[in-house]
DRENPA-3360 file (N, C-alpha, C; in nm, 2 decimals, always signed):
BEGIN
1 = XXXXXXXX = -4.37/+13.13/-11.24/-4.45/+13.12/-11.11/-4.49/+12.98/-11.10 ~ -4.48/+12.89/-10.99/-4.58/+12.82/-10.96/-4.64/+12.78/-10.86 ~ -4.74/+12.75/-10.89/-4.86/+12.69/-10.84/-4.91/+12.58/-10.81 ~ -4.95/+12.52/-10.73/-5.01/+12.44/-10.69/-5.17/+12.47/-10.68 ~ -5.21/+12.34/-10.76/-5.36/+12.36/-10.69/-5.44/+12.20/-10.63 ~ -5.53/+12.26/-10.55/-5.59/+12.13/-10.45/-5.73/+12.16/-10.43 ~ -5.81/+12.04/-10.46/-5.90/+11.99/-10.45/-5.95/+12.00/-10.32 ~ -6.04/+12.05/-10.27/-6.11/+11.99/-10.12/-6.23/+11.97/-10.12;
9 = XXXXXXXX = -6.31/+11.95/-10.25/-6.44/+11.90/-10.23/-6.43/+11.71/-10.22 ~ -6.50/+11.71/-10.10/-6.55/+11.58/-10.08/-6.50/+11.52/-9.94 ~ -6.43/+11.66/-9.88/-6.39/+11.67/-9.74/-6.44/+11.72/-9.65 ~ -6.44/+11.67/-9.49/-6.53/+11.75/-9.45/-6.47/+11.90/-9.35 ~ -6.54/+11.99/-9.33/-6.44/+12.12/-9.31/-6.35/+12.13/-9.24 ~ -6.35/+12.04/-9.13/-6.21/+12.02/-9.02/-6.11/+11.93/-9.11 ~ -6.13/+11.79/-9.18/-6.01/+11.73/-9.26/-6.00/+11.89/-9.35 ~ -6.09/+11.95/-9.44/-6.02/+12.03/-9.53/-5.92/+12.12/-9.44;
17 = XXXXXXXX = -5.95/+12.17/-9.38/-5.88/+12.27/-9.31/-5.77/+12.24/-9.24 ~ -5.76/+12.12/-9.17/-5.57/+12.03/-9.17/-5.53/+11.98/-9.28 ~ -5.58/+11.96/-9.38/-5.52/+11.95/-9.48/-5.48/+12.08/-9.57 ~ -5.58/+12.18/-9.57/-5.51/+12.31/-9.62/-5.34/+12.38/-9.53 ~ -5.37/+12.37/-9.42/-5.23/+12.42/-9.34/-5.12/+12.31/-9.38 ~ -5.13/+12.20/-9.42/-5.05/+12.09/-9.44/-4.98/+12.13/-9.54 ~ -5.07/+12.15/-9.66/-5.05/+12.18/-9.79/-4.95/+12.33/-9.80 ~ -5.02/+12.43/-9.73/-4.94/+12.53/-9.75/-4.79/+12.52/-9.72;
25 = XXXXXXXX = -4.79/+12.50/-9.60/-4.66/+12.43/-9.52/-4.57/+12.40/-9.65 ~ -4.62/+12.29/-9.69/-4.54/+12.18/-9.81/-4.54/+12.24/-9.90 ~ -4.64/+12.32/-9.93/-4.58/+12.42/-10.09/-4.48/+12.52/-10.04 ~ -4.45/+12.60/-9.97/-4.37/+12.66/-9.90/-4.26/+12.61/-9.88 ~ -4.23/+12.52/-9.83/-4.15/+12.42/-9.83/-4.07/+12.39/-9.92 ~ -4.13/+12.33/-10.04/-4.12/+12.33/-10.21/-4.08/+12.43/-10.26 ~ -4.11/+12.57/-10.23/-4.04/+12.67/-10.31/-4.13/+12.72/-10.39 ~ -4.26/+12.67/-10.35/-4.39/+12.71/-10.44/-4.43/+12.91/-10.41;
33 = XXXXXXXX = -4.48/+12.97/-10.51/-4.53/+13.06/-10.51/-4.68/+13.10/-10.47 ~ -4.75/+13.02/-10.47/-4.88/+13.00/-10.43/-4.94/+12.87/-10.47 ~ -5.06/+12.84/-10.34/-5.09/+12.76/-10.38/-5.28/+12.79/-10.37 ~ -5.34/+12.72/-10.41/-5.49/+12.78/-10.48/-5.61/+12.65/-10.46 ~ -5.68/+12.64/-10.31/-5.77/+12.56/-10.28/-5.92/+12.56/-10.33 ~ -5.94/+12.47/-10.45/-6.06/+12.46/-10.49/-6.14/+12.47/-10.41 ~ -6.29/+12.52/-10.35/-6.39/+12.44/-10.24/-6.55/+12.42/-10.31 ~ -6.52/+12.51/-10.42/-6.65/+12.51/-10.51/-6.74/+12.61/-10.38;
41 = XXXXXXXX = -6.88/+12.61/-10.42/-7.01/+12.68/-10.32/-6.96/+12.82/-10.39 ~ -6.95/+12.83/-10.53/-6.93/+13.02/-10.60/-7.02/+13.07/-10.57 ~ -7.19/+13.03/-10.58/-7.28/+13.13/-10.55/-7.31/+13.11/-10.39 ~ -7.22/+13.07/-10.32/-7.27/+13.06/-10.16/-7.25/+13.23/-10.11 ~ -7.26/+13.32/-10.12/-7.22/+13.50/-10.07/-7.22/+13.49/-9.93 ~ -7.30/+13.43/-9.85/-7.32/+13.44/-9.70/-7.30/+13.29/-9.63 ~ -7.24/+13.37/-9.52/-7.16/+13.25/-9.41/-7.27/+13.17/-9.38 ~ -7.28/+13.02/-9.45/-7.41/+12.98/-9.38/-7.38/+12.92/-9.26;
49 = XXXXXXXX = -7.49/+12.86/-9.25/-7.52/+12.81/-9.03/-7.45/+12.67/-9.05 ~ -7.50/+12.58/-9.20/-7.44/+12.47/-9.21/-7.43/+12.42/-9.33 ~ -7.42/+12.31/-9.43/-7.43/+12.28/-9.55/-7.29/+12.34/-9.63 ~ -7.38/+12.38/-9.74/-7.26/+12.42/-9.85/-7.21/+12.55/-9.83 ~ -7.09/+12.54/-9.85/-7.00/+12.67/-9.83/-6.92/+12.67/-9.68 ~ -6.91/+12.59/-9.60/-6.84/+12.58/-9.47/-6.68/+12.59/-9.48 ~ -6.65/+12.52/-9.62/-6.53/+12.52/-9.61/-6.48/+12.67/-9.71 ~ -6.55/+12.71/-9.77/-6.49/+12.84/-9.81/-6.51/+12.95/-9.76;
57 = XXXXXXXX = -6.59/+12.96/-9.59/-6.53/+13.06/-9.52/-6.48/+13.00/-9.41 ~ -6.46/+12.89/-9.36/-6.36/+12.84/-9.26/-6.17/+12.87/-9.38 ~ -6.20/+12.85/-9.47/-6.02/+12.89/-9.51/-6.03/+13.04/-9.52 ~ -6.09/+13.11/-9.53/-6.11/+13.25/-9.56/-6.10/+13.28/-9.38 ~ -6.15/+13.23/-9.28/-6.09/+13.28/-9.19/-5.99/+13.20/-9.11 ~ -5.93/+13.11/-9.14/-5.83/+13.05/-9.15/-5.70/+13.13/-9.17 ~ -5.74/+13.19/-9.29/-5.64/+13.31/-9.38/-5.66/+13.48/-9.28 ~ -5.75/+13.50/-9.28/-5.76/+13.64/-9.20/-5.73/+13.62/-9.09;
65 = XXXXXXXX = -5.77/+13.53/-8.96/-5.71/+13.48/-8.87/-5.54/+13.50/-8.85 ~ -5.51/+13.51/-8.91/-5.34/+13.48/-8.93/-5.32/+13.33/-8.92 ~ -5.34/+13.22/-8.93/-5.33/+13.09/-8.97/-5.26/+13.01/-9.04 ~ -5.20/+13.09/-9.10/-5.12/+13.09/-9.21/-5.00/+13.16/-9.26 ~ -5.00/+13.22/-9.17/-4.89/+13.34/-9.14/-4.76/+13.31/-9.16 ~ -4.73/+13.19/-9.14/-4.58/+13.16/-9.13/-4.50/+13.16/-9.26 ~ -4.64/+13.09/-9.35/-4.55/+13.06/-9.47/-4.65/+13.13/-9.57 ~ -4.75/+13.22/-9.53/-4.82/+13.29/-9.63/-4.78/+13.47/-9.63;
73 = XXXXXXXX = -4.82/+13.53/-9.78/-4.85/+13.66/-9.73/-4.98/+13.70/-9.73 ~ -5.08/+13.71/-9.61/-5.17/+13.74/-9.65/-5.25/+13.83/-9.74 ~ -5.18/+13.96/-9.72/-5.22/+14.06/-9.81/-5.20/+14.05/-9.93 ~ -5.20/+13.91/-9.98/-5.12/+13.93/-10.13/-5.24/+13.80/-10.20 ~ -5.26/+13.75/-10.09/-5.39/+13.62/-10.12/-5.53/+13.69/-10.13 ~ -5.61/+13.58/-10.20/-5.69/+13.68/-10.25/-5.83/+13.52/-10.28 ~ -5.92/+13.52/-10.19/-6.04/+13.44/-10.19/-6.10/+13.50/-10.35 ~ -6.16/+13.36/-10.44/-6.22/+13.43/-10.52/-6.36/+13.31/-10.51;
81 = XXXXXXXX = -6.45/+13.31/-10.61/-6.58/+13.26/-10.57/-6.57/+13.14/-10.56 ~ -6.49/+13.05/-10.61/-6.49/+12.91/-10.56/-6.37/+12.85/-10.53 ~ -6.27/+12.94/-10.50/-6.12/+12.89/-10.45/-6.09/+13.04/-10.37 ~ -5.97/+12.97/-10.30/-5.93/+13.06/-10.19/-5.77/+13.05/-10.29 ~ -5.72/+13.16/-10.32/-5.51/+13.15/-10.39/-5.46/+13.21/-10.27 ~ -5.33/+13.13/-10.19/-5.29/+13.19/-10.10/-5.13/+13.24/-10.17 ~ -5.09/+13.32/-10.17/-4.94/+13.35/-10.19/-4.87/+13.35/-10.08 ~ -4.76/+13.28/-10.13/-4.64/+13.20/-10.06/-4.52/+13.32/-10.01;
89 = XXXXXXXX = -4.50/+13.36/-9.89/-4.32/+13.38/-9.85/-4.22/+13.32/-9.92 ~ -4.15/+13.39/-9.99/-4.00/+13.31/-10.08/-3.92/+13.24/-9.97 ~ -3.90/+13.14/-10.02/-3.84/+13.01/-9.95/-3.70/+13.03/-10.00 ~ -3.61/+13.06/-9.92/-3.47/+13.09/-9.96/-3.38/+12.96/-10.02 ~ -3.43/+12.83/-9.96/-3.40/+12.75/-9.89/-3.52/+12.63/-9.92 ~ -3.55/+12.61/-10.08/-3.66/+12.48/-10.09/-3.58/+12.33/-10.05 ~ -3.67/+12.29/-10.07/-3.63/+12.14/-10.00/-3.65/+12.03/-10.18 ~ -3.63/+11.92/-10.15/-3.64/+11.85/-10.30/-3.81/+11.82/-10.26;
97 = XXXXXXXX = -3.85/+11.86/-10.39/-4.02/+11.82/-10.41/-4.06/+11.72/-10.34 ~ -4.14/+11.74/-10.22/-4.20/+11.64/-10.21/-4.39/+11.66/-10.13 ~ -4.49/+11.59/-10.14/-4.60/+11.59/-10.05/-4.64/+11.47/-10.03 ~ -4.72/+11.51/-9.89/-4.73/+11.41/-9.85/-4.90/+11.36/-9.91 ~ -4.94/+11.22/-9.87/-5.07/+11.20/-9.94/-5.18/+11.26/-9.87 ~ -5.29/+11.26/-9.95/-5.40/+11.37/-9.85/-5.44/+11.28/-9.84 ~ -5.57/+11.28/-9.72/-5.65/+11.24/-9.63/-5.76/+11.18/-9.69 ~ -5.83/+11.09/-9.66/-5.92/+11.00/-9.70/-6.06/+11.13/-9.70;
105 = XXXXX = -6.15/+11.12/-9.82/-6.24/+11.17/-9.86/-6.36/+11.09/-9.69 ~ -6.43/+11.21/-9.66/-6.51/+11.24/-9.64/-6.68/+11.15/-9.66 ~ -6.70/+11.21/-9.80/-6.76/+11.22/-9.87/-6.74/+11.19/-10.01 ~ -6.77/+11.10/-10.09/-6.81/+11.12/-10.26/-6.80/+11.29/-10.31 ~ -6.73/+11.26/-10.42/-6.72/+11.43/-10.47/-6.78/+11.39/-10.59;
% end
């Protein structure tokens, strides 16, 4: 199986969130099996109004939303307390490895 995993602490929830659809895209692309976005905020439980945890329910509804739909299976992804693992559609048809660079931090991580 593999995996990819990505960092998004130190972004802020709109760069995380074009950079998540990017990513998936390009692991998909790759021939990846899932890929698995850090966001940290494990003990955040509730959607807050602002601060910590924005970006681990903006990907979580990102993902329910269908957002991801193209190159994800939703039902097969699975949010856990401080990362969101999306599983990948089999790519019949990978491309030679490649990604592109992510997006300038935000924020200090």
């Amino acid at each position: 199986m593999r995996r990819r995993l990505e960092d998004l602490h130190g972004f802020d929830t709109r760069t995380a969130l074009r950079f998540a659809v990017i990513r998936v895209n390009e692991a998909y692309q790759n021939g990846y099996d899932e890929i698995e976005f850090t966001h940290g905020a494990a003990n955040v439980r509730d959607r807050p109004a602002e601060g910590r945890g924005q970006i681990k329910w903006a990907l979580r509804d990102l993902l329910e939303s269908g957002g991801l739909d193209r190159w994800a299976r939703p039902h097969d992804s699975w949010p856990r307390e401080a990362s969101l693992v999306v599983a990948l559609k089999r790519n019949p048809r990978p491309r030679t490895e490649y990604w592109s660079p992510a997006p300038r931090l935000g924020r200090p991580r």
